[in-house]
Each structure stands twice: as structure tokens, then as C-alpha cells.
N, C-alpha and C positions, 0 to 999 in steps of 0.2 A: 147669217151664219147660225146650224141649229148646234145646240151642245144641250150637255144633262146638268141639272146644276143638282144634282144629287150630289152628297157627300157624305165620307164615310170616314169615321174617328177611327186613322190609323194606330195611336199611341200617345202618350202624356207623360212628363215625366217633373219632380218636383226637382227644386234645386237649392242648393243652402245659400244662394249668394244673390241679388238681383240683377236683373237683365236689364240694361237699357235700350239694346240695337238687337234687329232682325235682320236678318238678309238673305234669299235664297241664292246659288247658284242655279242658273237655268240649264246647264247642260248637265248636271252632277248633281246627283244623291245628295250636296251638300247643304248645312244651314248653320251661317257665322252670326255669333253672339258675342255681342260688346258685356261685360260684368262693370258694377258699378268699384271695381277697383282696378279697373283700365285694362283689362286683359280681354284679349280677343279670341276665343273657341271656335273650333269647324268639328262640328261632330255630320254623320251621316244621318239619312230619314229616320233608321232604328235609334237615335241618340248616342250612338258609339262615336266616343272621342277620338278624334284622327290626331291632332297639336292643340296645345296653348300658346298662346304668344303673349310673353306678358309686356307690361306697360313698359316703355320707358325708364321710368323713377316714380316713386310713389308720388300719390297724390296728381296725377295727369290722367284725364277722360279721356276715352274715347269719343269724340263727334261724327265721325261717319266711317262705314267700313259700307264695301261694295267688291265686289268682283268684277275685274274687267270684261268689259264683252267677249273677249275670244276664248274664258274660262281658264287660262292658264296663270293667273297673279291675282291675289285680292289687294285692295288700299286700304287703307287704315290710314285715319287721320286722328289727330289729336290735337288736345286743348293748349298747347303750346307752340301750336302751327307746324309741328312734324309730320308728315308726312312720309308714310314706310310703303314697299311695294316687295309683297313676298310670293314665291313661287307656292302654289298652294299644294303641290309634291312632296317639297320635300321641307319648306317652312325657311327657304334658305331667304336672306335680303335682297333683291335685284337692285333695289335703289331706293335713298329714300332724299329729305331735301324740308327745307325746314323755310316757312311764311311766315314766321315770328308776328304770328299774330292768331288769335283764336278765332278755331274753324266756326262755320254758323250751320252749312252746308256743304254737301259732298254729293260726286255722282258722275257718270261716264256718262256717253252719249257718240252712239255709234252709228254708221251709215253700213248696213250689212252688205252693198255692191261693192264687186272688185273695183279699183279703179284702172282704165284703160291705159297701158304703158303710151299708145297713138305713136309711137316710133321713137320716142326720145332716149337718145343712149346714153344716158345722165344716169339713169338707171342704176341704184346702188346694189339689186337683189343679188347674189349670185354672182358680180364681175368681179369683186375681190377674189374669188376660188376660184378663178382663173389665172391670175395673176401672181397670185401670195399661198406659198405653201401653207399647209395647217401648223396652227402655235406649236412647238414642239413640248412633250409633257416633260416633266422637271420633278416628279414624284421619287424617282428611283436617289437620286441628288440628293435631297430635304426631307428628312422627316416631318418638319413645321409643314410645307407645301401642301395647300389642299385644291381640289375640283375649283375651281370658281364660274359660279352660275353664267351662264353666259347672256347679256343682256342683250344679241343684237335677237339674236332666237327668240327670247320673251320679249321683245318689242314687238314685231308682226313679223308671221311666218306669210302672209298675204299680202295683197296688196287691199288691204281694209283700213282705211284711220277709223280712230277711235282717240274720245279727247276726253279728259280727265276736267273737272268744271271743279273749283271752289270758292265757296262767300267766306270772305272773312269781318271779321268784327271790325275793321280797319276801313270798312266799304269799300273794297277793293274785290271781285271778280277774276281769280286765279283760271288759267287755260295751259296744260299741257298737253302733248303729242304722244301717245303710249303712256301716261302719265311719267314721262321721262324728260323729252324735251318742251322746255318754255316757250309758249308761242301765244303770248299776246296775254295783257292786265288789262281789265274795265273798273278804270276808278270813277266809281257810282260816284261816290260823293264830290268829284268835281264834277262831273256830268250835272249832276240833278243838284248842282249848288246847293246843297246841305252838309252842314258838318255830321261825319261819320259816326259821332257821339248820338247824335239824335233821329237815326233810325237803326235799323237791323234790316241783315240782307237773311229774309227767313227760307228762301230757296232761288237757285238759278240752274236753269236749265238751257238746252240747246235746242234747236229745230232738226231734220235730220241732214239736211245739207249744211248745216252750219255755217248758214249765214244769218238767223237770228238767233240771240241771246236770249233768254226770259227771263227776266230778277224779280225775284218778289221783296217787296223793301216795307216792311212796319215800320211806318210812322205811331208818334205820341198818340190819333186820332183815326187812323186809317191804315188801311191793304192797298198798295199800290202796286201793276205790272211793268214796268219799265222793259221796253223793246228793243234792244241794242241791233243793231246790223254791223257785219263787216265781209268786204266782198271777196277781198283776198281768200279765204276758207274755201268756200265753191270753186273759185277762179284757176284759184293755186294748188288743190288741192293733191296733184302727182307730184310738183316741187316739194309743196311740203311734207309729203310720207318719203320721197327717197328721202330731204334732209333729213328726217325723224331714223329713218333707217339706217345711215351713215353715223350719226350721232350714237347711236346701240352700239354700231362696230367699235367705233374711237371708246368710247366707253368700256365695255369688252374689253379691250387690247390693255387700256389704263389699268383694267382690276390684275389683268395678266401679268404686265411692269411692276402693278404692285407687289405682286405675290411674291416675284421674282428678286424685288430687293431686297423682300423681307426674310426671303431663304438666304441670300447672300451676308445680310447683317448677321443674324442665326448663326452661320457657319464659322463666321469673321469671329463673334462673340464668344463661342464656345470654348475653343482652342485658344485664342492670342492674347485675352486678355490676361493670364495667370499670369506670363512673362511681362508683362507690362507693369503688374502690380507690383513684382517679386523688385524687379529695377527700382519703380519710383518710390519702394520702400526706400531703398537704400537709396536713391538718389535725393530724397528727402533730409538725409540725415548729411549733406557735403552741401558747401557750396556752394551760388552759382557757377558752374562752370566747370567745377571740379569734374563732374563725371565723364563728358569728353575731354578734359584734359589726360584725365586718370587712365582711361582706356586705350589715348594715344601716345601715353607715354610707354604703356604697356606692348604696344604694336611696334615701335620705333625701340624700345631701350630692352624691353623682354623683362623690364621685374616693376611686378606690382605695388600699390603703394600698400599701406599694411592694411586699410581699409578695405580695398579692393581685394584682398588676396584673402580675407576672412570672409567675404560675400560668395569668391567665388567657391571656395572650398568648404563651406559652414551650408550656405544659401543655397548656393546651385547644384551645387555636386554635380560628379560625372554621370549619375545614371539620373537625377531631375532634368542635366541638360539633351540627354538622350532621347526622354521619354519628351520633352517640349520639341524636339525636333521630330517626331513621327507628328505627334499633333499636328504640327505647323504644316508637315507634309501632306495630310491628310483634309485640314483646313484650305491650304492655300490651293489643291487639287480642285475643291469640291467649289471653291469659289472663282476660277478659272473655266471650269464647264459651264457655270451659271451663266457668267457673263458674256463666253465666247456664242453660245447658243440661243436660249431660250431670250436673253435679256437684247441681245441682239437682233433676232428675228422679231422682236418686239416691236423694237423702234422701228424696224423698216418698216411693219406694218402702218403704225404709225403717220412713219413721213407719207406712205401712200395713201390712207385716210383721208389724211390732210388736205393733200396735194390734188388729190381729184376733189374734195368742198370745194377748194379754191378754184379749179377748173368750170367747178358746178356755178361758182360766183361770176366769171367770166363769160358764162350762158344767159347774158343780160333779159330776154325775151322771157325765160324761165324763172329765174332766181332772184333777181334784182327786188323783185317786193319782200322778200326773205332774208335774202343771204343781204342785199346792199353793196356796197362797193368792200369788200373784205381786204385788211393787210396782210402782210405776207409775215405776221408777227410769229405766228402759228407756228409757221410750217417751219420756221427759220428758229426756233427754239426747239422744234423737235428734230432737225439737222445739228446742231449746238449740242441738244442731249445725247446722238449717238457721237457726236466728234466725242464729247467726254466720257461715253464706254468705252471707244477704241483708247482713251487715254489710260481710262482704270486699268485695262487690260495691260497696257503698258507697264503700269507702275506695280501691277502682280506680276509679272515677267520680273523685271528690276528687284522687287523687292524678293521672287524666289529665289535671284542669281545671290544676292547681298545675301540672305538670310545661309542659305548654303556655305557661304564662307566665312561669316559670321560663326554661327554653328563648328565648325569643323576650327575653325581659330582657337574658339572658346574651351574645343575638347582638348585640344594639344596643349593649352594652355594651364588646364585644371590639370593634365595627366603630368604633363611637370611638375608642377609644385606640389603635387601628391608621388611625386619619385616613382613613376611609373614609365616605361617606354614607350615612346610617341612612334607611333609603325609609320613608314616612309609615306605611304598615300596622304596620310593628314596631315604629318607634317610640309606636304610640298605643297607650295603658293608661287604661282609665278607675277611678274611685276606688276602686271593689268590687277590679279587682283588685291595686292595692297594697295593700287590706286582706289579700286571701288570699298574695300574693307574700309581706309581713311577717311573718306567722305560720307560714308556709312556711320563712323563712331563720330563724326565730325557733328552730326544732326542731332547727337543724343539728346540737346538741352535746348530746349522752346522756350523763350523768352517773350512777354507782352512787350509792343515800342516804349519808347521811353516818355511818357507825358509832361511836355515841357522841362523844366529845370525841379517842378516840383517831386516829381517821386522818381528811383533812379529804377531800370529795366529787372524786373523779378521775374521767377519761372512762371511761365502760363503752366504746362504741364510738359510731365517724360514722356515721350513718347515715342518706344522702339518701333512699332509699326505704323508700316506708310501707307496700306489700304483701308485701314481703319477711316483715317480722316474723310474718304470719299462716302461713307457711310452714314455721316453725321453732317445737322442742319448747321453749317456754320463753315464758312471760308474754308478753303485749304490752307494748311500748316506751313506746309511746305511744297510751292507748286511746284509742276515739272517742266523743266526745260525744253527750251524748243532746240530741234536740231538744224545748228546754223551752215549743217552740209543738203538740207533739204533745199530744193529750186523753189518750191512752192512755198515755204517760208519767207524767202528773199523775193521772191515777189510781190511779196502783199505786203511786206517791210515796205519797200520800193515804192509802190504805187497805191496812195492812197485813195483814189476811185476806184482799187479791187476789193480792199480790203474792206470800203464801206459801202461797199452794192448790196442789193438787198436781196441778191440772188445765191449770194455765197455766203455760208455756214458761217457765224460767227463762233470763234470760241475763248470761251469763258475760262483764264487759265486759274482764277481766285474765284470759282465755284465749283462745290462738290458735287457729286453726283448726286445725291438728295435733292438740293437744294437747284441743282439744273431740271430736277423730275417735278420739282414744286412749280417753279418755275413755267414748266410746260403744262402741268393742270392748271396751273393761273390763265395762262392763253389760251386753254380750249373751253375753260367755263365762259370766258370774255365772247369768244367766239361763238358759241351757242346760245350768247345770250340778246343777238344780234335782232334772230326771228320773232322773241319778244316782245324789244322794243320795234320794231318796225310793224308788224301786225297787230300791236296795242294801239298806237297812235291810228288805225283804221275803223276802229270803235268809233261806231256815231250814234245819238240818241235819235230814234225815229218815232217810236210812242211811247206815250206814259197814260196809261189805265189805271181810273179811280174805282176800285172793288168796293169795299165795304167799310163802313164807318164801324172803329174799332172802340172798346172802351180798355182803359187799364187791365184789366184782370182778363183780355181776350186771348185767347189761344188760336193759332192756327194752325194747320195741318194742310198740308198741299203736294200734288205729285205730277206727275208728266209722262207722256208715251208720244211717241211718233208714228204714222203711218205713213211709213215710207213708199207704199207705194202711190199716194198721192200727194206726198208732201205734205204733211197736213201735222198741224200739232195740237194736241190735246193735253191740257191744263186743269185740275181742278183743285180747287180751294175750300178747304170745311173750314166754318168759322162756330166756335160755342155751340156746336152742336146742333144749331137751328137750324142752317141756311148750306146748302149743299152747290156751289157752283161750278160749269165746267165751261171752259170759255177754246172753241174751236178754230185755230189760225190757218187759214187760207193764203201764202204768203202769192202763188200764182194769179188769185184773184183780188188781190192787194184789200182781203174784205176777212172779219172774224165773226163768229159769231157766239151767243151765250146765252145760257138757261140755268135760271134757277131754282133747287129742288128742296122740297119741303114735305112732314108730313103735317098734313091738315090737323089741329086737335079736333075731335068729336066732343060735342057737350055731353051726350049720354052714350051708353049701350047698347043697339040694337040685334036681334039677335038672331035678325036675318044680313047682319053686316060680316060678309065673309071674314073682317081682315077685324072682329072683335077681339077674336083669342090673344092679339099681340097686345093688346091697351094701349095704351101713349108711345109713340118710337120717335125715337130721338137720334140722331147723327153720334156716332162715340172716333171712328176712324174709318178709313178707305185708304185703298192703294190701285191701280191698274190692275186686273191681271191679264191681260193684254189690249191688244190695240179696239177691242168688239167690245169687252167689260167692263166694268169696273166695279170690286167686289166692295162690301163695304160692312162694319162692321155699328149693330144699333145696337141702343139702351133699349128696353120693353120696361115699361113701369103697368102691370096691372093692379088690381084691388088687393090679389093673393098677393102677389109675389114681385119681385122684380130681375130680371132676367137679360139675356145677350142675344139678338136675332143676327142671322148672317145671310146677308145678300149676292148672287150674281148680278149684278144691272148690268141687263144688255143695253148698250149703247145706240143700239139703232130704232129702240122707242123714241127717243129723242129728238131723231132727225130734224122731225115734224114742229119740235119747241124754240129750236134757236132764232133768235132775234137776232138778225144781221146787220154789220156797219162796215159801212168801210172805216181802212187804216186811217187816221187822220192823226195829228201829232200830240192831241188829247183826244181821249173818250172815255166818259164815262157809263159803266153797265148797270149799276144798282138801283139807277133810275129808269133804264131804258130795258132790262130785262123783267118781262112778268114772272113771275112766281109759279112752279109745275107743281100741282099736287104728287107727288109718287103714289098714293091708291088708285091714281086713275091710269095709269100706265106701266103696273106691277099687278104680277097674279099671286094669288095666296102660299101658291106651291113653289113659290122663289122666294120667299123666305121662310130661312132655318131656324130653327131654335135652338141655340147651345143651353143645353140642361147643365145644372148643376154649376157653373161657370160665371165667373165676373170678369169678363175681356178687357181689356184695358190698350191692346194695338194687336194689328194684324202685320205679317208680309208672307205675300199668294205669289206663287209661279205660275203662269200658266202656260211655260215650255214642260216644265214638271208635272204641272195638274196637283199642285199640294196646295196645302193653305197653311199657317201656322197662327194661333191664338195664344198671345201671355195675359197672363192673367191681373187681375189690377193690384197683388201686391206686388208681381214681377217678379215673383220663382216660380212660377208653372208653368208649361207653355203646353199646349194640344196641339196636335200635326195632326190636317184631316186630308185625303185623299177626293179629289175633285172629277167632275163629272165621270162618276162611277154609274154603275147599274143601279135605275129603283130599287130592287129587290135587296141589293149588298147594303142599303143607306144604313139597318138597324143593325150590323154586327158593330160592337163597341168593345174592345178589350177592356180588361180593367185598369185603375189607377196605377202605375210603376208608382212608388212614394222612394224610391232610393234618390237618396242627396248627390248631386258631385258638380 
């Protein structure tokens, strides 16, 4: 492959804060920077700030930030094991998830071919839009109500996996599916029977079919590569993107439910609670018991007690009760559309989610190494959570009928003892509803049970409204009755193999609707965590490669690319600057191979030696810039001065240098690899000299054709434009010095 390794210093800019992290975007203008007070920046090639995202809580790093392959969500990991996944549009959360354990390493790893549907109508892309109307929006309803990002769209709009890889400090091997769904842990440290205290997983990478693992693990004394395999990835790999894509859906639909309960509490909250407060003011000052006695003597006998009769005419008045009556009407309105609708078409979504996973479970030839034998827990709590809408729904009906004559009781009642005439509409009540008024004022006083003989029954709390309670983590107050005129009641009374089949809804009549919606995120995290564990235990150890004999004070740096179109994986490891390795896996020919690069020191000056001008060059950093390169970034130490060289290394000098082995379940390279000089296989006009410059790490695009240079105290960073024209290499702008 020819290319120009000319380059040209697009721009530089200083910054008042230090940089730890690089990272280009390959299809976008973009370059995200970690600050050393955890905040993560996407400015474009000109350095124009697009967001900031800050940290967490103070005092948490950032350890790895990347862009997903398909360009639409960055990761960000951090030193606390959180892990965030943001839309890089608009900066919004798609998901984040937390390995309570400190990251070491981070990094995607993607297969760019479609994967072939081959007929299977398991298929999650697209069959829900046939089936399930679109979410209905809920904006007009809710002021609180916002957009929520949809995650099944930012999971894969393709039929591409793409897998999220993290090391953590714990020696454990992190694997998600869109970096959303969990799909399979490689715990190093039982593997390689070493406790997790005494090494470090300094990188892991993937192969492109993702059926090898790469770990690099610092030992006390050494570089080792650890080869994990697992066959499921390759094998399963349409199973596992529909689940991955079904799981976006369910998830999706959850943030939708979320939204949705949380404009309905909003609503609930607003309006109802003033009159609750107003009550258990007064309800506080009587009593147990007094205040449904008080109200029912009021109902039956028509005179207040003297209490009662300064609350209502002091506290309520007639135009406070007027004005809590439009509230209430305007409240319990806007909480009835909520849940007839949007909250509604939710859950159906939902149970259908479900119910086709579970379908997908019973497609044993397909899913069985994923999904496993699935219960029917799921589905049957999210049948349970819509039995208890249709119940809320219920008890907002009920409590709009009670609150209505409630209200119109109260007015006739203040209009009397204020010697005012009660107009014939409010004064008329017919017998039904003094039945439901009685049992209404009947409820006013909430009692905790009675705890043994020790302490006698005290007010839990007042509580005039009945839809509140479904809005809050904790039992219902006051369940609702079942109607003993229903057939379908009396059946499942009657027959207790209907009522505990695992086919039919159960319902929960001492659970809230919160607490039935907890309930159901409880079973679909269980649920998804299923691919995990079953694809984790598929992890087997196949080699462990002995690199380099390390000392304490060793550093390392190491990176990875795949060439996909021969399957082929490319590895290399810089150790202290001396020793340049790149170790090639052949997994087709069950054979690797590796070369190690060096520059020779010269005893003198020669001054017919082309490569004199650079003096001493030393290893500083390198990264990929694609699957042919590998850019790299050197120390120059001459007599004058000392200075920063930048390389393209074509990769295909090399061919010729690999020392080949096959796989065997140890191998060691340090011994078996000779030594490459680089002046014997590098021309003078491939290496650059960054003037005026102290490099300190690089990160190269070579979808983009950029490079990026920070400088070694890690506020400057140079952005150079890559295989440009000879001629354009010497236009250099001047230094930007503006801070930000």
C-alpha cells in the first residue's frame, strides 16, 4: 500500500489544565480529552469546544474514553468502575452501569460485516413496528416530561456487533454487547491461579471474530499475553445481536415507564398534597380516631363538633375549598390521561418484549447458549405491573367519584354554618352517595398494627388521597377490593391450579405501582444477566505468552488493530523505551508470529551516515494508525539539542522479520525473537522532526488522516494533518497560547 507520510501542522493550542486521555473519532472532525480533574471534552480539529462532561464527584479519573465503532455514543470509564455511554449529539446518558472496581483498561472491538439474518425469524430489527404502535408522546400532559434518548436506535441501527472489552483492577475481564448488554467476565485470576493483588491487566483486546481474547497482565517480573478463546461469539453471533437488540428495546420502553411515572407523581404532587397537609394539620391536634368520628357525626347528625367547625370555617373556607377543587380537577384529569395512555401502551410494549425473549428462549438450536432455559418470571411481573395500572386507573375513577361528593358535601356544609343558602344542586345527595361519602370519611385515620401487647395502635399518617399511595415505595394503605360479582374472581378463588399457574397474571393487591415497576426492573436485570453468566463460563485459557522480563520502575504501552480481512491480529508492546514489539496472530493457521525492533546505538558520527541528523532515538509512544502502520512517536537525543521524531512505520517491511510458532499452550518470544534494527528497514524521509516540541503521547486516525501530539507537561497538544502533499509539509500556523 503507497501513502505520503508527509505531514503538516494543522494547529496547537495551550490549555490551563492537564490532559491525560486522547482519542480521535474516526468518522468525525472529533478529539475527546480526559483533564486530570475527570472531566471529559469533545472539541472538533479547529479546537472548538462542542460539551464538557464533567466527572461524577470530585476526586474520580477518568481511565478510558473511546468512541464506539459506529460513531454515534462515546464511553467513558472511570476510576470507580462507572461506566457512562453518552450520545455524542446531544451529550444526553444512554446508559451507564457501574464494576465497582477500578478500570486498568478500555476499548471496543468491532467486526465491520453485516451479519447474515440466513432466515431466522427470531429477528428483533424492525418486527416490533409491525406489531406495536409507536410510544404515544406525553409532552403536551407534563411540563417535567422530557425526549428520552432512545436506546434500542443507539444500540445498532445494523446488523454489526460491536463489544465493549474492560480490565479491571479485580482481574476480572469485563464484555458487553453495544456496551449495554453483559455478555460474558474472564476472571484472569482464577484462570492463571494468581491472586488479582499481584498483577495488573495492563490491556485486553479482542481478535475480529471475537473468538480470541488478548490480556496483557504485569506481573512483579514480567509481560505476559494470555489467550483466552470462546466459541459461542463466532458461533452465536446473530443470537447474540438480536438479544443485544431486544434488550435496547426493553430498555427503551423502561426509560419511557420511567418518565411516565414520574410525570404522574409531578402531577399527583402538585395539586393534592396542600389538602392533605391542611387535614393532618388539624388531624394532628385530635385524637386517634376523632377525625373520622368527627366527620361522620357531621354526615349523620349535621352539627360539627366545635373543632371541626373552626377548621372548616377558619382553615378551609369556602373559596380555599373551591379553589382545591379545580386543582384536584385539573390534577386528577392530567393523571388519568397519563395512565390510560402512554403508561399503558407501555406496559403492552413491554409484555411483548418479553414474551417474544422468551419465545427467542424456546428456539433452543439458537439461544440455548445465551438465553438458557428462561422463567416465565419476567413476563409474569410485567403482566402483574399492567394488572396494577388497570387497578390505579380504578382507584382514580373511585377516588374522582368520592372526591366529587366529598367536595360538594364540604361546600354545603361551610355554606351553612356561614348562614349562606345552599342552592338545590349541592345540596342534593342521593342514598348511593352517602354510602360511598361514609366510607370515604370512614378511611380518614391510618393506623400502624398493633405490636404485641407492648405499644397500643398510633396514627401511621392522614391520608385524604387514595392515588397517592400507588406512587410511593411502600405497600398500599388501603388495598382495593376485589369485586365478588366478577366470574373471574370466583374462579381463581375456587380453583387453586388457576390461580397458581404460571401462565396467568398474578396480582399483587399489597403492592404499589412503584414498587410493582421495581419489581419488574428487578426481573429484567436478572433476565439479562443470564448471557453473562452462560458465555462467561465459555472462557478457556489456550496460551500464555512470556514477553519481556520487566523491572519495577517498567512502563508499558501497548495497542492492537485487526485485519479483518484475513483475520489476522496485530499486537504491539513498547517496553522503557528500548524494545519495540509486534507479535502477529494467525488464528486460521493456529501459528503467531513476532519481531522485535530496536534502534542500534552508533559508537560515533559518521557523516556519510544518512540517519546522523537524528543522534540517539529512543522508543517514547506508538499507537496503530491503521491496519498497514504503525505511527510512532521517538526521543532524538543529539550533541546540540534534544528533540521529538515522528514516524509512519509501514508494516509490510516487516513481513520478512517475523519469527513464526505455532499456538502451543506456552510460548515464549524474548528468546525466540531476533532483534530488527529499524535503520535497516526505514528510510531517512520517514522520519519527521517535531521542532520546538517535547511529545510526551500520541493518538493518529488514519480514517481521518490526523495525528495528535501532547506535550510532556500535558497542556499543549499539536494536531498534524497526515499524508498531505510534499510541498504543503512546511506551512505551520502559529502557536494559539489561549487557555480553556
Amino acid at each position: 500500500m503507497s501513502y505520503s507520510s508527509a505531514m503538516r501542522l494543522f494547529c496547537q493550542k495551550v490549555f490551563g489544565f492537564k490532559i491525560e486521555l486522547m482519542r480521535w473519532c474516526n468518522r468525525m472532525d472529533l478529539l475527546a480529552i480526559s483533564t486530570d480533574k475527570g472531566e471529559v471534552i469533545i472539541r472538533r480539529l479547529n479546537f472548538q469546544r462542542i460539551w464538557t462532561h464533567p466527572p461524577p464527584r470530585d476526586g474520580v479519573k477518568v481511565r478510558g474514553i473511546d468512541f464506539r465503532p459506529d460513531e454515534k455514543i462515546i464511553a467513558i470509564g472511570y476510576s470507580t468502575g462507572l461506566v457512562v455511554l453518552l450520545d455524542i449529539g446531544s451529550q444526553h446518558e444512554i446508559y451507564s452501569f457501574n464494576l465497582k472496581s477500578d478500570i486498568t483498561c478500555f476499548g471496543w472491538t468491532q467486526n465491520s460485516k453485516e451479519i447474515e439474518d440466513n432466515g431466522n425469524d427470531d429477528s428483533p430489527f424492525g418486527s416490533h413496528e409491525t406489531y406495536l404502535p409507536q410510544l404515544p408522546s406525553f409532552n403536551s400532559l407534563s411540563s417535567g416530561a422530557r425526549k428520552s434518548d432512545n436506546v434500542s436506535t443507539k444500540s445498532s441501527s445494523k446488523r454489526i456487533l460491536n463489544l465493549l472489552v474492560i480490565g479491571l483492577t479485580s482481574g476480572v475481564v469485563h464484555t458487553s454487547v453495544f456496551g449495554i448488554l453483559p455478555c460474558g467476565q474472564i476472571d484472569v485470576a482464577a484462570q492463571i491461579k494468581i491472586p488479582s493483588h499481584e498483577f495488573e491487566i495492563v490491556d485486553a483486546k479482542m481478535s475480529a471474530d471475537f473468538k480470541q481474547t488478548f490480556v496483557f497482565v504485569k506481573l512483579s517480573t514480567s509481560l505476559k499475553i494470555y489467550i483466552f478463546e470462546n466459541d459461542i461469539f463466532p458461533t452465536y453471533s446473530l443470537p447474540l445481536l438480536n438479544v443485544a437488540v431486544k434488550h435496547g428495546l426493553i430498555l427503551n420502553t423502561m426509560v419511557y415507564i420511567d418518565d411516565v411515572i414520574q410525570s404522574i407523581t409531578e402531577a399527583w404532587e402538585t395539586a393534592l398534597l396542600e389538602m392533605d397537609i391542611k387535614l393532618a394539620k388539624y388531624a394532628s391536634s385530635q385524637e386517634p380516631g376523632a377525625v373520622s368520628a368527627d366527620f361522620l357525626e357531621l354526615l349523620m347528625f349535621g352539627e360539627p363538633s366545635e373543632p371541626l367547625e373552626l377548621f372548616l370555617t377558619s382553615d378551609l373556607t369556602e373559596k380555599g375549598l373551591k379553589k382545591l377543587g379545580n386543582s384536584f380537577d385539573i390534577s386528577y384529569s392530567t393523571i388519568q390521561k397519563l395512565v390510560v395512555e402512554p403508561l399503558h401502551s407501555g406496559i403492552l410494549n413491554i409484555c411483548y418484549h418479553l414474551n417474544t425473549v422468551k419465545g427467542m428462549s424456546r428456539n433452543v438450536y439458537f439461544y440455548k447458549p445465551i438465553l438458557g432455559a428462561l422463567s416465565n418470571k419476567a413476563v409474569q411481573n410485567a403482566g402483574a405491573f399492567l394488572i396494577k395500572a388497570m387497578e390505579l386507573q380504578q382507584a382514580i375513577e373511585q377516588s374522582t367519584r368520592d372526591y366529587k361528593i366529598f367536595w360538594a358535601w364540604l361546600n354545603s356544609v361551610i355554606m351553612r354554618l356561614m348562614d349562606e343558602p345552599v342552592p338545590d344542586d349541592i345540596a342534593a345527595f342521593s342514598q348511593q352517595d352517602i354510602i360511598y361519602l361514609a366510607e370515604f370519611l370512614s378511611n380518614f385515620d391510618i393506623f400502624d398494627e398493633e405490636d404485641g401487647d407492648s405499644e397500643p395502635m398510633t396514627r401511621k399518617k392522614f391520608n385524604l388521597e387514595r392515588v397517592g399511595q400507588y406512587l410511593e415505595n411502600k405497600n398500599l394503605e388501603i388495598e382495593s377490593k376485589n369485586d365478588t360479582t366478577q366470574e373471574w374472581n370466583q374462579l381463581l378463588e375456587e380453583n387453586d391450579c388457576l390461580k397458581n399457574c404460571e401462565l396467568i397474571y398474578p396480582h399483587h393487591k399489597n403492592l404499589s405501582l412503584v414498587q410493582q415497576h421495581n419489581l419488574l426492573k428487578t426481573c429484567i436485570t436478572e433476565l439479562f444477566a443470564t448471557p453473562e453468566t452462560l458465555i462467561g463460563k465459555e472462557f478457556r485459557l489456550k496460551t500464555e505468552i512470556n514477553c519481556f522480563d520487566l523491572l519495577e520502575t517498567s512502563t508499558v504501552v501497548t495497542n492492537h488493530v485487526n485485519v479483518e480481512a484475513d483475520n489476522v491480529s496485530l499486537l504491539a508492546t513498547l517496553i522503557d523505551k528500548n524494545q519495540l514489539m509486534i507479535i502477529e496472530f494467525n488464528p486460521k493457521l493456529n501459528t503467531f508470529g513476532s519481531v522485535r525492533l530496536f534502534f542500534q546505538p552508533r559508537p560515533f558520527i559518521d557523516i556519510n551516515d544518512k540517519f546522523s541528523s537524528f543522534g540517539t532515538l529512543k522508543f517514547h509512544h506508538m499507537q496503530f494508525y491503521n491496519e498497514d502502520i504503525l505511527s510512532i512517536l521517538l526521543d532524538s537525543q543529539t550533541d546540540a539539542r534534544q528533540m521529538n521524531c515522528f514516524i509512519q512505520f509501514p508494516l509490510s517491511a516487516l513481513k520478512s522479520k517475523f519469527a513464526m510458532q505455532r499456538v502451543n499452550f506456552t510460548a515464549t518470544v524474548m528468546s525466540t525473537t531476533p532483534l530488527t534494527n529499524c535503520y535497516d528497514v526505514l528510510e531517512p524521509t520517514s522520519i519527521r522532526v517535531i521542532d520546538g516540541f517535547d511529545g510526551y503521547m500520541i493518538a493518529v486516525s488514519g480514517n481521518r488522516k490526523v495525528a495528535s501530539i501532547l506535550s510532556e507537561s500535558q497542556k499543549r497538544i499539536r494536531l498534524y494533518e497526515m499524508e498531505v502533499e510534499d510541498e504543503d509539509e512546511e506551512m505551520e500556523p502559529a502557536l494559539e497560547a489561549s487557555f480553556s
